[in-house]
N, C-alpha and C positions, 0 to 999 in steps of 0.2 A: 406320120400316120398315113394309113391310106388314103389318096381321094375316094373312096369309093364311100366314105363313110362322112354325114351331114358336118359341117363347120358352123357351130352360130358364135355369129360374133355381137361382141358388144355394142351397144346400140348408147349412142352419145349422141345424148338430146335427138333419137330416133335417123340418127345416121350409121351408118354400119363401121363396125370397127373390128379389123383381124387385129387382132394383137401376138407378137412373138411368142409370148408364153402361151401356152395352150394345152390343158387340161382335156386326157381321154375319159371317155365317158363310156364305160364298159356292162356290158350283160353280168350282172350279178349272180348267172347260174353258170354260166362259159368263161367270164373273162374278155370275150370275144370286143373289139371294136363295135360303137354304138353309134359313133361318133366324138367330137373334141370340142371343146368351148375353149376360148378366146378369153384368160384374163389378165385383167389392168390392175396395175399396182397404185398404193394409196395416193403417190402422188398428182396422178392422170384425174382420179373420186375427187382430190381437191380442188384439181383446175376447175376440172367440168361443173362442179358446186360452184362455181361464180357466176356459172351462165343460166341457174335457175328460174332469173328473173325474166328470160327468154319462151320460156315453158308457159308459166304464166303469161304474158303479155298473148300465145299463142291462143292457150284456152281463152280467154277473156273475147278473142275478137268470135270466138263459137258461142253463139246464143244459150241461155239454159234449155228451151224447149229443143234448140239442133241439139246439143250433148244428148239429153234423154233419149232422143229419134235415134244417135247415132248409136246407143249403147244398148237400143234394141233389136239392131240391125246386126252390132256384133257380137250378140247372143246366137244368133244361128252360123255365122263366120266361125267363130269358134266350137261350135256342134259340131259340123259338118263339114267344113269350105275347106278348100285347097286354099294353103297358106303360105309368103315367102317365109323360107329358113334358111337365109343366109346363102351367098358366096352364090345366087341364081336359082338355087336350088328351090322348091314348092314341099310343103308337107300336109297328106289328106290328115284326113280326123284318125283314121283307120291306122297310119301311120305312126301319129304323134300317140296314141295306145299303145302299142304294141311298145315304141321307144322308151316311152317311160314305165309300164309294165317292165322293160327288161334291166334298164337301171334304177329305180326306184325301188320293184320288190312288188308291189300291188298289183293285184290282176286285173286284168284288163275291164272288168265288169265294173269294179272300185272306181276305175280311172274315169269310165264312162259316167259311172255316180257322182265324182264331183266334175266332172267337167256340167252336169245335168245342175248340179248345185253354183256352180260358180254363172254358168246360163239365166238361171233366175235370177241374181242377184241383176245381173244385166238389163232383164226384161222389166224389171222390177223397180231399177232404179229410182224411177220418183217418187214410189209409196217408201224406200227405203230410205229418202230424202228428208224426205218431210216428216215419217218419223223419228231420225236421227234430230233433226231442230225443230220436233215438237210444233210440225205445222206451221211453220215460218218460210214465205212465198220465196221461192229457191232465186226469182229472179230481182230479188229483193238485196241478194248478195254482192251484184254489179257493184252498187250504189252503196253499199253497207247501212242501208237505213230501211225502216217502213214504220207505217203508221199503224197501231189497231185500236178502232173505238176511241180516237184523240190522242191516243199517247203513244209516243215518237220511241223505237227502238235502234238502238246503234250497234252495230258487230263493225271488231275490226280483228282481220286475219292477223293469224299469227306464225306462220311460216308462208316463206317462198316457194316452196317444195317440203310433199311429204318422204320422208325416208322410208324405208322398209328394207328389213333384211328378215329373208325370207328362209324357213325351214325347208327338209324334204318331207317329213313324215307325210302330211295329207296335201293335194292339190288343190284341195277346197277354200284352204286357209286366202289364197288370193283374191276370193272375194271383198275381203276386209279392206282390201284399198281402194277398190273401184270408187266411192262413192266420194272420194278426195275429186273425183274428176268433174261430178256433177257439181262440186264446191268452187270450182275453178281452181286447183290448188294441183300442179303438174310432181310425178311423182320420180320418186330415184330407187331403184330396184335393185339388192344384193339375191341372187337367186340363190337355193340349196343346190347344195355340191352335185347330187344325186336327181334333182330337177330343176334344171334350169328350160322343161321343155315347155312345164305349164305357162310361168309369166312371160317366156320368147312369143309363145302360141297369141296368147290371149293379147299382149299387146300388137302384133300384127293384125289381129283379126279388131284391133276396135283403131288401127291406125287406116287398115282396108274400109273400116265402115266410115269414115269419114273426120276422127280423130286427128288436130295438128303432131307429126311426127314430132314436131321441138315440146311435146310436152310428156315425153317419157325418155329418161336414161335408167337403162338395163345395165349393169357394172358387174359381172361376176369379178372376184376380187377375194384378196386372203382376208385373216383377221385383224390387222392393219388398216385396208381398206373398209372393213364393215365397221372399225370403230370409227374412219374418218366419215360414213358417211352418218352415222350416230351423234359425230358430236359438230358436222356441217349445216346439218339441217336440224332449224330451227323446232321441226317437231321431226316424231319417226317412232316406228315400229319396230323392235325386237322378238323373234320368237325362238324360243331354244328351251333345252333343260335349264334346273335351277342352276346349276354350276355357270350356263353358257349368261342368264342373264342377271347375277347375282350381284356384276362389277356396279350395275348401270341402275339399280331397281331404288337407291335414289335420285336418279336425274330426273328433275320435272319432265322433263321435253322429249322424255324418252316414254313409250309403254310401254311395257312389259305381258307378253303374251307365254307365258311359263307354263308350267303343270296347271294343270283345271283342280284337282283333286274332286271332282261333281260327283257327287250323291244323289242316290234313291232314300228315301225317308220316308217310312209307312207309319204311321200313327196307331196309337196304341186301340183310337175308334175302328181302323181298318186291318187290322192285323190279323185278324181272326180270318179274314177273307184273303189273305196273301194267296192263292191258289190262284186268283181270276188276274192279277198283277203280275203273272210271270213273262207275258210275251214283252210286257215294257220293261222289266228289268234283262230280259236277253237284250233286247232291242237297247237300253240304253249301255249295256258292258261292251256288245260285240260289233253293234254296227260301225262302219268305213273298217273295218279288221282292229277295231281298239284302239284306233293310232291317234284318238284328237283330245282335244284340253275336254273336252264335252261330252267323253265317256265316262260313267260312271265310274268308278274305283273303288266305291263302299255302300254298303246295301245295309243300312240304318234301321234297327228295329226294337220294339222294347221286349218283342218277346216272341216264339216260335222260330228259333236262329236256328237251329240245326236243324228241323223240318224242311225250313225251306230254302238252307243249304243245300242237302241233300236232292231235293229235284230242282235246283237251278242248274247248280253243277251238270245233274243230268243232261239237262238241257243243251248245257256248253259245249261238255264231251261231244256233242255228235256234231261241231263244229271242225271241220277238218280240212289238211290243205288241197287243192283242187288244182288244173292246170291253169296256167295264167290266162291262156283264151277259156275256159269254161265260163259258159256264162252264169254257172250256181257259184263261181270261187267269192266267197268272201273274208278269206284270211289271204293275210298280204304275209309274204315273205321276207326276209331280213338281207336286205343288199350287204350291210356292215355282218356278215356271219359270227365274226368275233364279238360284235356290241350285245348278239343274242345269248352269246354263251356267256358270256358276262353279269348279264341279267339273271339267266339260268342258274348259276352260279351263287349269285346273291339272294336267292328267292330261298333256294335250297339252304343257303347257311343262315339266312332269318329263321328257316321253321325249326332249328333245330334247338331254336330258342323256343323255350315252355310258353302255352297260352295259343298255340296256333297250331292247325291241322290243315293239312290238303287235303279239301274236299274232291277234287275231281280224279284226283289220284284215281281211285277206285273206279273210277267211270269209263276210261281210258284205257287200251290195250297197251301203251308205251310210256316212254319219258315224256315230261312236256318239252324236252329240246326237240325237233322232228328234223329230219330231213326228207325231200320228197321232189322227185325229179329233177335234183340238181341242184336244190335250193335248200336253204333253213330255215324253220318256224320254229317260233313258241305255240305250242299249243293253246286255248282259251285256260286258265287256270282261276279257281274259287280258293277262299282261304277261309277257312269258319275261326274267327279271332274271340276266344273269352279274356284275354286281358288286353284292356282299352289303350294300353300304353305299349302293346306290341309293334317292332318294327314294320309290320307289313299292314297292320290295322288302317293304315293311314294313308296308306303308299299309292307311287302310281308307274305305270311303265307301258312302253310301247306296244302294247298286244290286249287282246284282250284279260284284263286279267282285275279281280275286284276280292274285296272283303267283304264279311260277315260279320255284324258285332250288335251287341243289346245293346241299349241306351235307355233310359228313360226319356219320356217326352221332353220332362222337364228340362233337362241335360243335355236331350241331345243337341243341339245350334252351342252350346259352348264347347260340346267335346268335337265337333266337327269343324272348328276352327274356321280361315278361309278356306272360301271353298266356290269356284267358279258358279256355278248350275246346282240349285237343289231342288228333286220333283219331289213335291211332300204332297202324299196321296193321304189327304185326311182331311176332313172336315172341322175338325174341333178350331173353334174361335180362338183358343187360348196358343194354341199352338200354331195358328195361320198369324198373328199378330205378332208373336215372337221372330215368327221368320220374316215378316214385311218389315219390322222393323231393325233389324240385324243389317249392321254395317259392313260383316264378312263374308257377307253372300252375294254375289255377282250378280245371279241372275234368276225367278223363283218359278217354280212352274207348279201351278195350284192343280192337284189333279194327276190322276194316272196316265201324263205325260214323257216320254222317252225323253234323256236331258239334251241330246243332241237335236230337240224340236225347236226352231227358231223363224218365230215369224218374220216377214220381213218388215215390220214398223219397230220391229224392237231390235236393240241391239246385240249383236253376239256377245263382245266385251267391252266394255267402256262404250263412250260413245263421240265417233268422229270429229261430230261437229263441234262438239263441246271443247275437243282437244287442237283444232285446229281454229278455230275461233273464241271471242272471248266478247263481252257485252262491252260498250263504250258509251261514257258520259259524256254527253257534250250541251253546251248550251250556248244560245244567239240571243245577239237582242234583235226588237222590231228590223227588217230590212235587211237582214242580216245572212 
């Protein structure tokens, strides 16, 4: 491959690594060289998982109050800073856009939006800390012990290293490990084929802010190597479709970050008023361009379904693709062009099954497949479903795209099965207690809330601390 085009290499336990194999990393509207990553094969993921315990020992000698200082500091590192990228080379902020706009698909505005989102999480850390273990003093974790009110609390870790294998859809999703760091718990990173730019980035910029280099390996690697670091480390993170983490969704030590399937839920006390509820159901289908567990996908209702189908959809339609530098573009384009026709494909041979209509169809001058300066899109797409047991009634895919379906109150949380994010805009008692009590609901959002709103004392999915730590009984006698 060219030199002209960036090298990043694998980073073992934060030392650089070219590796012979080396994967191009192309503009997904040209073709064109992007650059080449550096991957290692499963054997190299297993050695290197012996030395976890090095990572750790590194975090441990960095105080809780310095990690928090440093992971503020690499909140703007990562905004803005000129960062190494490998083989000598530096990349601006302005850069790392543009690179991953052209291999990933998203526009540059998107990229700026979670790099904006992954930044908070940063600056954020210790209110994210402390609401992950529920107000439990972070520097309490040195020790595994503290006291509250006289009675003695034990934690004791339970991995050496967090895993993670990481998607490309959203760049945001890398938030979700950061807070492993303020745990003291060093992490092992399989990047997405298609960005490996965000976690390269974001780790430089929090190893620049004062970060031990031995407490992050970056492994781009096949499937092989993502299974070896799945079933190396003691906990870890999977995100992929159902199919990609379907092997693994009984292993305890594994989490599973799948389909969201998240709903909007309007109560049959507010339904009459669905008119003043439309900016949070665009806002909850289309924002990041559709691509996250925490887009809506079903728009829940007991009654006025095709009313307010008909001006959602409206709404979507005027959703359209934009250039990748535009700073209005909020649909991202499909790097894989065949995975969208695919989708396309499928969407079209579910409606031909009775019970479901394409609402935005009519709204729209084209197909929903688009193409547009070089590139392919799905268009936002509505689906008004009157049978509850329709293929697409339930569904979810990478773009913007959601259902339409009646339900009764009563009914609805059982016909929505799991389901990551529910914002159920209603007030009735009867129906708010159903939902707080429902075991298949992720996460609730009481109120005409957008489902992708996430404070930061609450958790996105599961929750870190819980899965990387575990309560411990222990007892002394006097002197002891």
């Amino acid at each position: 491959m060219s030199a002209n085009v960036p090298h990043l290499p694998a980073l073992r336990w934060g030392e650089e690594y070219a590796s012979l194999t080396r994967l191009p990393l192309k503009d997904h509207r040209t073709g064109a060289a992007v650059g080449e990553l550096s991957q290692v094969n499963a054997g190299l993921v297993r050695r290197d998982l012996k030395r976890r315990g090095e990572g750790g020992a590194a975090l441990s000698a960095l105080s809780v109050p310095a990690r928090l200082a440093c992971a503020r500091h690499a909140a703007e590192l990562f905004l803005e800073g000129e960062l190494p990228l490998g083989d000598g080379r530096t990349q601006t902020a302005a850069e790392f856009r543009a690179q991953l706009s052209a291999t990933g698909g998203l526009p540059q505005a998107l990229v700026r939006a979670n790099q904006e989102k992954v930044a908070g999480v940063l600056r954020e850390l210790e209110t994210v800390a402390r609401g992950l273990t529920r107000g439990l003093p972070l520097e309490a974790l040195a020790t595994g012990a503290f006291e509250h009110e006289g009675v003695p609390y034990w934690f004791a870790p339970q991995a050496r290293a967090l895993g993670a294998v990481l998607p490309s859809n959203s760049p945001g999703v890398n938030a979700l490990w950061i807070p492993a760091l303020a745990f003291g718990v060093p992490v092992v990173l399989k990047p997405g084929s298609t960005d490996p730019w965000t976690p390269f980035r974001l780790v430089q910029a929090l190893i620049a802010a004062g970060f031990p280099r031995a407490a992050f390996a970056l492994l781009p690697t096949d499937h092989e190597g993502a299974a070896a670091i799945l079933d190396g480390c003691e906990r870890a993170l999977l995100f992929g479709d159902a199919r990609t983490t379907a092997a693994w969704a009984g292993k305890p030590s594994v989490e599973i970050h799948g389909p969201g399937r998240s709903k909007v839920w309007i109560g049959a006390d507010e339904i009459d008023q669905w008119e003043r509820h439309l900016d949070v159901l665009v806002h909850s289908i289309a924002v990041n361009g559709g691509r996250s567990c925490v887009n809506a996908s079903c728009i829940v209702v007991p009654r006025h379904a095709d009313a307010l189908a008909e001006a959602l959809a409206a709404r979507l339609a005027e959703i359209h693709p934009r250039a990748a530098d535009d700073p209005a573009a909020t649909l991202s384009a499909f790097a894989d062009a065949p995975l969208a026709e695919r989708i396309d494909a499928a969407i079209s041979a579910a409606l031909e099954t009775p019970g479901a209509r394409e609402v935005t169809a009519a709204h729209r001058a084209g197909p929903r497949l688009a193409r547009f300066q070089d590139a392919t899109y799905l268009l936002p797409t509505l689906v008004r479903c009157t049978k509850l047991d329709h293929p697409l009634a339930n569904s979810e895919y990478l773009f913007p795209f959601a259902s339409v379906v009646e339900v009764p109150d009563a009914e609805a949380l059982e016909w929505m099965g799991d389901t990551l994010v529910v914002s159920a805009i209603t007030r009735d008692p009867a129906n708010r207690a159903r939902l707080l009590s429902s075991a298949r609901v992720g996460r609730a959002n009481l109120g005409p809330i957008p489902t992708p709103s996430v404070r930061w004392d609450q958790p996105h999915e599961g929750n870190l601390f819980d899965f990387l730590y575990a309560r411990r009984a222990v007892q002394s006698t006097h002197g002891f």
